[in-house]
Structure formats: structure tokens, C-alpha cells
BAKOL-272951 format. One record per residue: x, y negated, z negated of N, C-alpha, C in turn. Coordinates in pm, whole numbers, padded with zeros to 5 digits, always signed. Layout:
N
XYZXYZXYZ/...
***
This chain:
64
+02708+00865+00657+02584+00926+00614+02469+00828+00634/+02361+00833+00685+02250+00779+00711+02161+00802+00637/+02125+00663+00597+02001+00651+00466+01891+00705+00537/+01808+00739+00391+01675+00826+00388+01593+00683+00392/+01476+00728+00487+01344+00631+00512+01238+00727+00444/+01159+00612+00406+00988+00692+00384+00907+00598+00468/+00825+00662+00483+00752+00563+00558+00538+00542+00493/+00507+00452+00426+00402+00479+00367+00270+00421+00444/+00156+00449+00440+00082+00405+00551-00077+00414+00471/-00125+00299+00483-00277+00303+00408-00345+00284+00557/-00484+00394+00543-00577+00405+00664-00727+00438+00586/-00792+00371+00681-00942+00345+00697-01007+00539+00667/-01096+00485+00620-01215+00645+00578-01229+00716+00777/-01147+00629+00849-01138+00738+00972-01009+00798+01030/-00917+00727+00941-00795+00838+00983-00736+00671+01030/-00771+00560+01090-00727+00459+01151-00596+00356+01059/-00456+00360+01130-00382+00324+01037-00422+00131+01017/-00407+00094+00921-00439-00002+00882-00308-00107+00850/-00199-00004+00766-00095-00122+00727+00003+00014+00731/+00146-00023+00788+00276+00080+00744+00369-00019+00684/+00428+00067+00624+00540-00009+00536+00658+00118+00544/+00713+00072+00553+00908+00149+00581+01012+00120+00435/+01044+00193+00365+01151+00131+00250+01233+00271+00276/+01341+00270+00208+01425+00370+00107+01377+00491+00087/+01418+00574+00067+01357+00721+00013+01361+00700-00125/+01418+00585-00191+01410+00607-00310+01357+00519-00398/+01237+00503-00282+01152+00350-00362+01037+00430-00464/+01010+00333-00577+00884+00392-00622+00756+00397-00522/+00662+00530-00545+00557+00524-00457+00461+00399-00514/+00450+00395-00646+00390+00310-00698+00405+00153-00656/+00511+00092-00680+00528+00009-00633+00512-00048-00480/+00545+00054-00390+00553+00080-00241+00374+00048-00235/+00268+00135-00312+00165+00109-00313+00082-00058-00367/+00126-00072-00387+00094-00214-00455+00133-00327-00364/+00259-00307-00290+00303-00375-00206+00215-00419-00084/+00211-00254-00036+00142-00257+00071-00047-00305+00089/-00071-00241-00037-00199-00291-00089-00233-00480-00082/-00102-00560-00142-00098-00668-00173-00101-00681-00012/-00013-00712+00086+00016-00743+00224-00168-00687+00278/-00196-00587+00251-00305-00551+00374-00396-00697+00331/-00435-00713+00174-00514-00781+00109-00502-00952+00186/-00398-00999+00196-00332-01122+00253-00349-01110+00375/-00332-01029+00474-00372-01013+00635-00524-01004+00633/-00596-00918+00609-00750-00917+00580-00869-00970+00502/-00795-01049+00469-00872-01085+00304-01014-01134+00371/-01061-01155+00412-01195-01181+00459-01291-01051+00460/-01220-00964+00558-01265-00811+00573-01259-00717+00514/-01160-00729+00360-01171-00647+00278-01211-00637+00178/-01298-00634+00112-01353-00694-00042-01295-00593-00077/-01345-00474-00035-01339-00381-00117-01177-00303-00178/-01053-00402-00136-00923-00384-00166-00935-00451-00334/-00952-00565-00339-01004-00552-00459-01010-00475-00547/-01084-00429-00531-01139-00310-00645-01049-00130-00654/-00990-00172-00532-00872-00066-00558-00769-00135-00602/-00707-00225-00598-00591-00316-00654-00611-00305-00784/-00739-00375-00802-00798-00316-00995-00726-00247-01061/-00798-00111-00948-00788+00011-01009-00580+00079-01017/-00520+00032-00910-00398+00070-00905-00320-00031-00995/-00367-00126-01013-00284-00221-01139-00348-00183-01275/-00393-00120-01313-00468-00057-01452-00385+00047-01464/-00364+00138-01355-00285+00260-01365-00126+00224-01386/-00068+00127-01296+00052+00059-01296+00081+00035-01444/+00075-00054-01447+00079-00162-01569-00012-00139-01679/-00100-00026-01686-00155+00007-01810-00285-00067-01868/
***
């Protein structure tokens, strides 16, 4: 039997993919999000301020 993939993908206000990430079908999205969030943040960090302020916002929701 062959494992389930998801495949999660954060993109630019034009449709342009920015970062993919591949896990499990049975990963949290949450976490999967944070991940990928963290990695884009570390590759771009110059060009992205504005990850930041979504990281904020997704670790407030996360973690409360």
C-alpha cells in the first residue's frame, strides 16, 4: 500500500509559487503551515518583512 502525500504550497498575491513542502497525508495543516512559513522566512528574510506579521498572526492562532 502506498502512503498518502499532501503537498502544501505558500504563493505570492499573483498566484506565483513561493515555497512547497511535501509531508504525509496525515500531517497537521497547522503545523505544515508554520513550517513552511518558518523555511520561506530563513530563505528570504531580507525580502520578506511582511512574513513576520503573518507568523504573528499564525503563532497567536497556534499556540493561543
Amino acid at each position: 500500500m502506498a502512503s498518502s502525500i499532501k503537498r502544501h504550497l505558500i504563493v505570492d498575491s499573483l498566484g506565483l509559487v513561493l515555497k512547497v513542502v511535501v509531508t504525509e497525508a496525515n500531517a497537521s495543516e497547522r503545523l505544515v503551515a508554520a513550517y513552511a512559513l518558518m523555511l520561506l522566512k530563513e530563505e528570504y528574510a531580507a525580502s520578506l518583512k511582511r512574513v513576520k506579521v503573518l507568523w504573528e498572526i499564525l503563532s497567536n492562532l497556534v499556540y493561543g
